[in-house]
N, C-alpha and C positions, 0 to 999 in steps of 0.2 A: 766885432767884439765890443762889447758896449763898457767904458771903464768910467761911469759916472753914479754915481748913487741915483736909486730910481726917485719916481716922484715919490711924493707926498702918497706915504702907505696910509689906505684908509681903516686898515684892520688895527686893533690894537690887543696885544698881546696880555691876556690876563697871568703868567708867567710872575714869578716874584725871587729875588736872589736869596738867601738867607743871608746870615750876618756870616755865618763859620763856613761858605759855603767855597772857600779856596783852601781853609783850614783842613776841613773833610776829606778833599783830593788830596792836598799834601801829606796826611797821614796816614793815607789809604799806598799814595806811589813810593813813599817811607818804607814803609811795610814791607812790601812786594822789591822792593829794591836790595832790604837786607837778606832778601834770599838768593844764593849762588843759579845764575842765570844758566850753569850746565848745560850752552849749546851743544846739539849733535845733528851731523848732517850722515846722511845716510844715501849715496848714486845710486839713482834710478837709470841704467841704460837704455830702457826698454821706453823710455820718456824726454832722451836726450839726441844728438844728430851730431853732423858737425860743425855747428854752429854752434850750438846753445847745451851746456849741461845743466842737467838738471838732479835734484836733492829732495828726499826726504827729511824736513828737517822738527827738532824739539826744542823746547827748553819750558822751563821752572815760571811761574807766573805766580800770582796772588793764590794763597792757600796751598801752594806746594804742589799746586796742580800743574801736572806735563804738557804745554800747546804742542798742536802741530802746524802742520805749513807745508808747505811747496816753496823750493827757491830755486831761479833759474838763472843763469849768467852765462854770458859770452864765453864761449872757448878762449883760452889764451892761446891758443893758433893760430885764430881768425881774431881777434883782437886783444889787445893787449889791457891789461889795468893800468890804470885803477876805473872804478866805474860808479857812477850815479848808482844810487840806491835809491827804488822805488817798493811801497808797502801797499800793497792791493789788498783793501777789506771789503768784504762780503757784505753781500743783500742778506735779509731776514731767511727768507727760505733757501736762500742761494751756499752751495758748497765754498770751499775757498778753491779758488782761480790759478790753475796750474798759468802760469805768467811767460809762456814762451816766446808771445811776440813782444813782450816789451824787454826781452832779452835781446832779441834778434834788434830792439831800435837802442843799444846799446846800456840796457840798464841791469844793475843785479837787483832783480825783482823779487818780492817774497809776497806767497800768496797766503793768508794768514788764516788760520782756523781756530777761532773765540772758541772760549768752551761750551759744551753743547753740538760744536759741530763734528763730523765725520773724524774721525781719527782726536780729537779731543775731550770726548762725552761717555768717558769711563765712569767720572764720579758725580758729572752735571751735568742734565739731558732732560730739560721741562719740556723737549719740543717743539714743533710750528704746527700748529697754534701752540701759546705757552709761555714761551721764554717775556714776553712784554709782559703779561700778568705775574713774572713766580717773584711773591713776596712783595707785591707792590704797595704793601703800606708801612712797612719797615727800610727806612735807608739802608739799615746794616745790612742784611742779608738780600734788597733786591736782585732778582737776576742779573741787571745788568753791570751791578759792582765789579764781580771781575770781569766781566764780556769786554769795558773799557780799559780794563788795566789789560786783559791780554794782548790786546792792541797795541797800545803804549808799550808795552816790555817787548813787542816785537822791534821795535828801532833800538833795544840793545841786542840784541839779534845782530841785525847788521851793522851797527858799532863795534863789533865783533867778530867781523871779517875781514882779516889785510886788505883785502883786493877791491874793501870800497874806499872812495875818498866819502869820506864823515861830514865833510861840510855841503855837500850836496845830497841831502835825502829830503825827500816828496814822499804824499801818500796821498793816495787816490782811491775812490770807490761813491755807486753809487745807491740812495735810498736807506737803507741801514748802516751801507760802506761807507755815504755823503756823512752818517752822522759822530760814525768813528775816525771819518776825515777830518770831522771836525774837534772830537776827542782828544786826538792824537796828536793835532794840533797845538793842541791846549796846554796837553798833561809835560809834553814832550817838546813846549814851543823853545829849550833852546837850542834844540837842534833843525829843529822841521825847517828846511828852506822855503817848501812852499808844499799847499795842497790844491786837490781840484773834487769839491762836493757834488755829487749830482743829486734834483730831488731829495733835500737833506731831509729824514727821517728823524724822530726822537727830540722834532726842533716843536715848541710850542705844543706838547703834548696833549694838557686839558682840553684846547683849543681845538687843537686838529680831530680828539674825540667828538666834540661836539659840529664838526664842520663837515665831518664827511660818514658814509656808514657800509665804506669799505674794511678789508680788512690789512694789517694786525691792527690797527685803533679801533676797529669794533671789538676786540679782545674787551676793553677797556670798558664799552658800553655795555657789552653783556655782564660784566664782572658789578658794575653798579646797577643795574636791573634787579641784582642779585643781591647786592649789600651797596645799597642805597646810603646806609648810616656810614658809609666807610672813606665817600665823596673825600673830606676833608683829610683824613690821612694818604689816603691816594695822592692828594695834593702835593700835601706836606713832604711825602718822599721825589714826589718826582721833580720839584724844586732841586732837588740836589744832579739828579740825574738831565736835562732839558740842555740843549742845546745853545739856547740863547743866552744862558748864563756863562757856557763856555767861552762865547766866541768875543766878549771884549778881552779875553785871556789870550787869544791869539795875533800874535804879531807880523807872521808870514803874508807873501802876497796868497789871495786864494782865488779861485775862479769857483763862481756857485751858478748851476746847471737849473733851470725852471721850468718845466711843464706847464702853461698856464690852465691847459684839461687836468690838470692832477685830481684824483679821485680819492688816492692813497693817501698822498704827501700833500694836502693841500696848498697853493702858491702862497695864500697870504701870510701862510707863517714863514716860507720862504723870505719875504720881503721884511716881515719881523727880522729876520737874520742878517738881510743885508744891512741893515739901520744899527745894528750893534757889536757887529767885526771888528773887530779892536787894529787891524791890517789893511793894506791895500787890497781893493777888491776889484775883482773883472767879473760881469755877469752874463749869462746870454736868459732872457727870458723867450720860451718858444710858443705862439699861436698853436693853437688848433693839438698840439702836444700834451698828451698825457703822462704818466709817470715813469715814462721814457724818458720825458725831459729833454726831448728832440735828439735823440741819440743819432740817427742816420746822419743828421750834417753836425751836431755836436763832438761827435769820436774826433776830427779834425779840430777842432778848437781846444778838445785837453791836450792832445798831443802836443798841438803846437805851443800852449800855457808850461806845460812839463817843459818843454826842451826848450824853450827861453830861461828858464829859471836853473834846469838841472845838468845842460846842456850834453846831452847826450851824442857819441858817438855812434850809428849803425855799424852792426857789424854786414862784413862786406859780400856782396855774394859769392854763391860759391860757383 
């Protein structure tokens, strides 16, 4: 585990903060806060054992709109509360994460579904491809305005269950999940005890459009092919939305995941990110790794970053 800042990053980040650009979030989680958060959890049997039960679960987010989710937690047979709270956020094209092994390692897990996704995309559904371009030259209305508050409004979710202790919740995910890790972080930093970003997504946005011509950031480059004149309000919004403006806002320890083959997520905006964490940071950067971000020996290093911070009980075999 590498707990040092790296060298001397040779990329530099053309990324810019605005003046109102904490102002923006704050009156955007205002918002979304004075609405009644009306959790409902709903058993799934047919998805639970006796170990781990599991939930269908809703609540109220920015515009009044319904999320969904999966939440999984230990039997109180097989162990007892109170339990770590962990928030698993989704890849770009990836569903939300029915979360049953991080139940069984002793956490009450919730697998989160922004809207757009699968059971939340009744009245927002730009799709994959899609969702990175809808509205990308308007702050107000970009797509990703509430895709991070749904996130965020998930840890009052589980502040909202007895049977977790509140002073331990983590949130984890990686590639679009690494950059709602990082979100949530942010929006949510007085609770978050800690995160773990993999391949963080949505970090140095201009940047990584012009560095790599994979996709969702070719989204980006077809869409100015198109409207070439639009460059500068593209800019303009995604200053509000970027990653690297979030993360001196975060004060949790965080573990950030690196693929140095990254095609998708290019590294050097990675390294942007570790240089302006506003938190204690642990990194692993991986050789020869793509936007996996060395996942095969990596899965063991968030694990183990999680259960240092959130400390976690397994539940016990049966």
């Amino acid at each position: 585990m590498t707990t040092v800042r790296p060298p001397a990053n040779q990329h530099r980040t053309s990324v810019r903060k605005p003046d109102d650009f904490e102002r923006f979030w704050a009156d955007l989680m205002a918002e979304a806060n004075a609405l009644p958060l009306d959790p409902a959890m709903t058993p799934v049997p047919l998805r639970s054992n006796d170990q781990v039960e599991t939930f269908e679960i809703h609540y109220t987010s920015l515009d009044g709109l319904r999320i969904a989710g999966w939440y999984c937690r230990p039997r109180e047979s097989a162990l007892a509360p109170p339990y770590p709270a962990l928030i698993v956020v989704p890849g770009y094209i990836s569903e939300p994460t029915l979360p049953k092994q991080w139940a069984k390692a002793g956490y009450a897990a919730v697998g989160v579904a922004p809207r757009g996704k699968l059971r939340s995309n009744s009245r927002f559904d730009p799709g994959y491809p899609g969702l990175l371009i809808e509205n990308i030259i308007d702050k107000n209305t970009y797509g990703y305005r509430g895709f991070y508050i749904d996130a965020a409004r998930a840890v009052d979710f589980v502040r909202s269950r007895p049977e977790i202790d509140h002073s331990r919740i983590g949130v984890q995910g990686g590639s679009q999940g690494g950059a709602l890790t990082l979100t949530t972080a942010a929006l949510r930093r007085d609770v978050i005890t800690c995160g773990a970003a993999g391949a963080p997504y949505l970090t140095g946005y201009m940047d990584a459009a012009a560095l790599t011509r994979s996709y969702p950031y070719e989204e980006m480059n077809e869409y100015l092919r198109r409207y070439p004149e639009r460059e500068e309000q593209m800019r303009a919004t995604l200053d509000y939305y970027d990653c690297l403006n979030f993360a001196p806002m975060i004060s949790c320890p965080m573990l950030i995941s690196i693929g140095l083959g990254d095609d998708v997520c290019p590294p050097e905006t990675a390294f942007d990110l570790l240089e302006v964490l506003g938190g204690p940071v642990d990194y692993n950067a991986w050789p020869r790794c793509a936007h996996d971000a060395g996942a095969f020996w990596e899965g063991a290093s968030i694990s183990g970053f999680l259960a240092r911070h959130l400390h976690p009980i397994p539940v016990p075999s049966t």
